[in-house]
N, C-alpha and C positions, 0 to 999 in steps of 0.2 A: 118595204123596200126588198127588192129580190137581193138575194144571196148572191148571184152571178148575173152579170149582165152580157150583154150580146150585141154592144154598139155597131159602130160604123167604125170605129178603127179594129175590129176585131175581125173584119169581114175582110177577104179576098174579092177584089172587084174586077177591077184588068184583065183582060185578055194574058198579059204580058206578063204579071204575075202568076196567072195559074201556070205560064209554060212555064216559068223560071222553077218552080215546087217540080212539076212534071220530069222535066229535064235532070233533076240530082236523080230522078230512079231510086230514090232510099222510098221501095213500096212492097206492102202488101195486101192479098188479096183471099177471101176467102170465101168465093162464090158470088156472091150476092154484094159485096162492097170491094172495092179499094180505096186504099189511103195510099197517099203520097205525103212525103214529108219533107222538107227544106230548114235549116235556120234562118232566123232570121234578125235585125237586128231591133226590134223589140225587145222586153222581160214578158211581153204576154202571148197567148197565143193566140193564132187566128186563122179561120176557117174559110174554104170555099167548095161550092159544091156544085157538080157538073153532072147530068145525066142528058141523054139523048131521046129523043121522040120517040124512039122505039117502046119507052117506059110505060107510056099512055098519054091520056089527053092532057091536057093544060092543069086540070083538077087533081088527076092521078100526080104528076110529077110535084106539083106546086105541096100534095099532102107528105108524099116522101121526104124533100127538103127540110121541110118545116120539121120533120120528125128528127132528122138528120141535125138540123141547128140545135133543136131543143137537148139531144142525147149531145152533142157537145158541150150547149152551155151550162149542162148539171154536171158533166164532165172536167169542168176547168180542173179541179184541185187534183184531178187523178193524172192528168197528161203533165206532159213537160212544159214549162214557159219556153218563150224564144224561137218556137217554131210554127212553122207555116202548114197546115192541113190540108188538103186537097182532097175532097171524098168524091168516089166516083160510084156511081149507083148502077146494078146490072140490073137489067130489065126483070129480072124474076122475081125483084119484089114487088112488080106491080103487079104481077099474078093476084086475084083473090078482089083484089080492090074494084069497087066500083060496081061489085057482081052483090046479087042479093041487098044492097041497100033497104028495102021494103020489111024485109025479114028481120034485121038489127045485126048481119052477121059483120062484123069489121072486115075481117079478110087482110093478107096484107099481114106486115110486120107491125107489129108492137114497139113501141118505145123502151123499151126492155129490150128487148132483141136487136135493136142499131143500135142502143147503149151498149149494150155487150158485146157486137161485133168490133162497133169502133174502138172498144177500149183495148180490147185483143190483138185485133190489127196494127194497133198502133203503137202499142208495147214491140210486137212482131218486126213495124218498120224499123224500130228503134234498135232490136239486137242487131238484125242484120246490117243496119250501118254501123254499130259497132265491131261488127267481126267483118267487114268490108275493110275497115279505118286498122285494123291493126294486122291485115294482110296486108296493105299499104306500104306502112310504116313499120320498121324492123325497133328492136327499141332502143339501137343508138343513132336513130334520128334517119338512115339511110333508107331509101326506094326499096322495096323488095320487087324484084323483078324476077325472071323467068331461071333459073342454076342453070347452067349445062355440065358436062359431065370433069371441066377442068376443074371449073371453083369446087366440085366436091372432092375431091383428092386428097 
């Protein structure tokens, strides 16, 4: 039995859920990936994964993803429960892939290297919606909004 599983409620499906991830903006980006990140009301977390045809053919994208699930689901115990993933793939890791097949050369990222992106970026989303949330919130409970020059006097 695997140690981590990777069901169907772990998966981001909808249209309408990736915007809702999309939409909080708590993201970071580091070339070659972004994560978007949302709460959500589960205790687990759960993944979705978006890239656009520019990436490559059907085989190039479909091997990205698959790379991208798997670096999550060995991932589970290092991320936060309760939140919603959103990884968006830039076309430059499909640089390499699909080229030299014949030879044995992989090309392309490693599962190594989108485990350690995501895990970076995703720690990344996490500060900065922390230091978003307490520019927010002052910490007796009040808005912090913009001073002008009377309240500082």
């Amino acid at each position: 039995m695997k140690a981590y599983s990777f069901s169907k409620r772990k998966r981001l499906v909808s249209n309408r859920q990736f915007r809702s991830v999309i939409a909080r903006k708590m993201t970071a980006r580091d070339g070659l990936l972004t994560v978007c990140l949302a709460e959500n009301d589960c205790d687990y977390p759960r993944l979705g994964v978006s890239m656009g045809k520019s990436c490559g053919g059907a085989v190039v994208r479909n091997r990205l993803k698959r790379l991208v699930r798997e670096a999550f689901r060995q991932s589970q115990d290092q991320i936060r429960p309760g939140f919603d993933y959103v990884v968006m793939i830039s076309p430059q890791w499909s640089e390499g892939l699909g080229d030299n097949k014949a030879e044995g050369a992989s090309g392309g990222p490693t599962l190594e290297q989108v485990k350690a992106s995501f895990l970076g970026l995703a720690a990344a989303a996490f500060e900065k919606a922390g230091n978003r949330r307490q520019k927010e919130v002052r910490p007796g409970g009040t808005q912090k909004g913009p001073k002008n020059d009377a309240e500082q006097v």
